[in-house]
C-alpha positions in Angstrom: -24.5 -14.8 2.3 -24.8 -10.8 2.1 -21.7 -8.6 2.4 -22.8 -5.4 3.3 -21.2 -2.7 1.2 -19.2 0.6 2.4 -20.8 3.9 2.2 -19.0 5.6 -0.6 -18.0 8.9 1.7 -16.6 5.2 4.3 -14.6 4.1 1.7 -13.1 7.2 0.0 -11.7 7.5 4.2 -10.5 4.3 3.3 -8.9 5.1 0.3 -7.6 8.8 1.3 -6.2 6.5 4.6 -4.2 4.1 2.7 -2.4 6.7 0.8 -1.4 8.1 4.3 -0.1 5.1 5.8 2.2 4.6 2.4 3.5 7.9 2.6 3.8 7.7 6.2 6.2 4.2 6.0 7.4 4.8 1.9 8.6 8.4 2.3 12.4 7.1 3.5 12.5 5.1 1.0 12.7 7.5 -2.1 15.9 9.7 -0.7 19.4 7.1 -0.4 20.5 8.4 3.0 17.0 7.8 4.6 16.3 4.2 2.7 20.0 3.0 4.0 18.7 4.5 7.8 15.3 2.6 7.6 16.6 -0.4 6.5 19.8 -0.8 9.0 16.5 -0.5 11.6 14.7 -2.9 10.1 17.8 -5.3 10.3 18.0 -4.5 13.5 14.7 -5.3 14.9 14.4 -8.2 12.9 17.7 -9.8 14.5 16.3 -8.2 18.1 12.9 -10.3 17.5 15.6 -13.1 16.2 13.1 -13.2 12.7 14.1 -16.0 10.1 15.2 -14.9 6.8 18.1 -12.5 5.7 18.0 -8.8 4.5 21.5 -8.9 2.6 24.0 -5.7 2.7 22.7 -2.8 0.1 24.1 -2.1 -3.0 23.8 0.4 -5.3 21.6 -2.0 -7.5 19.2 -2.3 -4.6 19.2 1.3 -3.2 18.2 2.7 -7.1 15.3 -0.1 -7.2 14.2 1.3 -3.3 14.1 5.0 -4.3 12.2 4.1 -7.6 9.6 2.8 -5.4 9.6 4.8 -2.6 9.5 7.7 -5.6 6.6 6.5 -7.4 4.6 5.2 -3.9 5.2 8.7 -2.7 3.5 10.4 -6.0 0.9 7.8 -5.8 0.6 8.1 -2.2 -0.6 12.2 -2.6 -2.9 11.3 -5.5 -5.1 9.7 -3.0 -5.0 11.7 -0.5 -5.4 14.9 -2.3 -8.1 13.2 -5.0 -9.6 9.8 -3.5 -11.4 8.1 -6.1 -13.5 4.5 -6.1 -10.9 4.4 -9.5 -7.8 5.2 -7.4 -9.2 2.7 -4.6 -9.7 -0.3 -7.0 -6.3 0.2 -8.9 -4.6 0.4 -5.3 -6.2 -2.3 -4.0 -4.8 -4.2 -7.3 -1.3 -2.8 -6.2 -1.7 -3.9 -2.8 -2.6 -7.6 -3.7 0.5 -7.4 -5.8 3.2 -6.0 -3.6 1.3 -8.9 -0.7 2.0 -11.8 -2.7 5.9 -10.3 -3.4 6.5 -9.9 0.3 5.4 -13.1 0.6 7.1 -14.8 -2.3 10.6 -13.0 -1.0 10.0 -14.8 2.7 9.1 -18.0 1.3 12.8 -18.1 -0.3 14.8 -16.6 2.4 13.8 -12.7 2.8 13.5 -11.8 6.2 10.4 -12.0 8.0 10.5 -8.5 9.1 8.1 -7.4 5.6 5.6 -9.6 6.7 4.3 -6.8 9.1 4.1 -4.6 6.1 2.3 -7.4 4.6 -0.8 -7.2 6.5 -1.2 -4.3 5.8 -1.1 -4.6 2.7 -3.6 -7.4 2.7 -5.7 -5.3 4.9 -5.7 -2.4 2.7 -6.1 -4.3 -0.6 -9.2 -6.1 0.7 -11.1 -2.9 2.0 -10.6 -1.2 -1.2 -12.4 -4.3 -3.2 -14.9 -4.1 -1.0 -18.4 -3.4 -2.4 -19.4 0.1 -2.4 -22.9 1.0 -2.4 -24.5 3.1 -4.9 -21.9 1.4 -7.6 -22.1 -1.5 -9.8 -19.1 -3.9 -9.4 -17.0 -2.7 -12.2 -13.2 -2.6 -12.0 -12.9 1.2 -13.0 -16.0 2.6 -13.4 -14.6 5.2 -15.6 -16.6 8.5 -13.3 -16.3 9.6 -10.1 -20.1 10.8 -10.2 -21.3 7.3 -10.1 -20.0 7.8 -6.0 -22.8 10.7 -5.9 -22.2 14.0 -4.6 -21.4 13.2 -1.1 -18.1 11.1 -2.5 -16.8 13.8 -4.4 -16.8 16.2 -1.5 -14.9 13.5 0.9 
């Protein structure tokens, strides 16, 4: 079976579009007041759509750990926008795989439901950016942009 492979200008979209959407839905969580907003909503509409699972009051233990993620996703978030990489894509897609299997893990013992929308995407994401790329071997990192070709570095 052939998988066709993404033009590299297609998947550098792809890559510069993922780190949209993260800053898009991470951004509230890196300041206190907005985290503690977002997830009172998320309760919310998880007890509306009467989701299994549990999202526990916040404490000052969990808020720190949100805005250290929503801190770093945010940083991360503008790297790809403002420099897409095949690099940035692969290590993302790595990241995504990750935080997938966490979301997961944290519903299987009791977390609310309600991450498993941010989940697809996840899994969405993660897969597009392992997809093959043509033009490139299938190396992790390969280690220059300039194996994209000039259209890639232009995107």
């Amino acid at each position: 079976m052939h998988i066709p492979a993404l033009a590299s200008d297609r998947y550098l979209r792809i890559v510069r579009a993922g780190g949209w959407y993260d800053l898009l839905v991470t951004w509230p969580f890196a300041l206190p007041w907005t985290f503690a907003w977002l997830y009172a909503q998320l309760n919310l509409l998880a007890q509306a759509l009467g989701l299994p699972g549990t999202l526990h009051p916040l404490d000052t233990t969990h808020m720190m750990l949100a805005n250290l993620l929503g801190s770093v996703v945010v940083v991360w978030s503008v790297a790809r926008i403002v420099a897409p990489s095949l690099l940035l894509g692969r290590l993302d897609g790595v990241a995504r795989l990750l935080f997938a299997a966490w979301l997961i893990y944290a519903v299987a013992h009791g977390g609310s439901a309600i991450v498993l929308g941010f989940t697809a995407f996840e899994l969405v994401f993660g897969v597009l950016q392992w997809w093959r790329v043509s033009g490139v071997d299938m190396a992790i990192c390969p280690p220059r942009l300039e194996r994209l070709g000039p259209q890639a570095r232009s995107a």
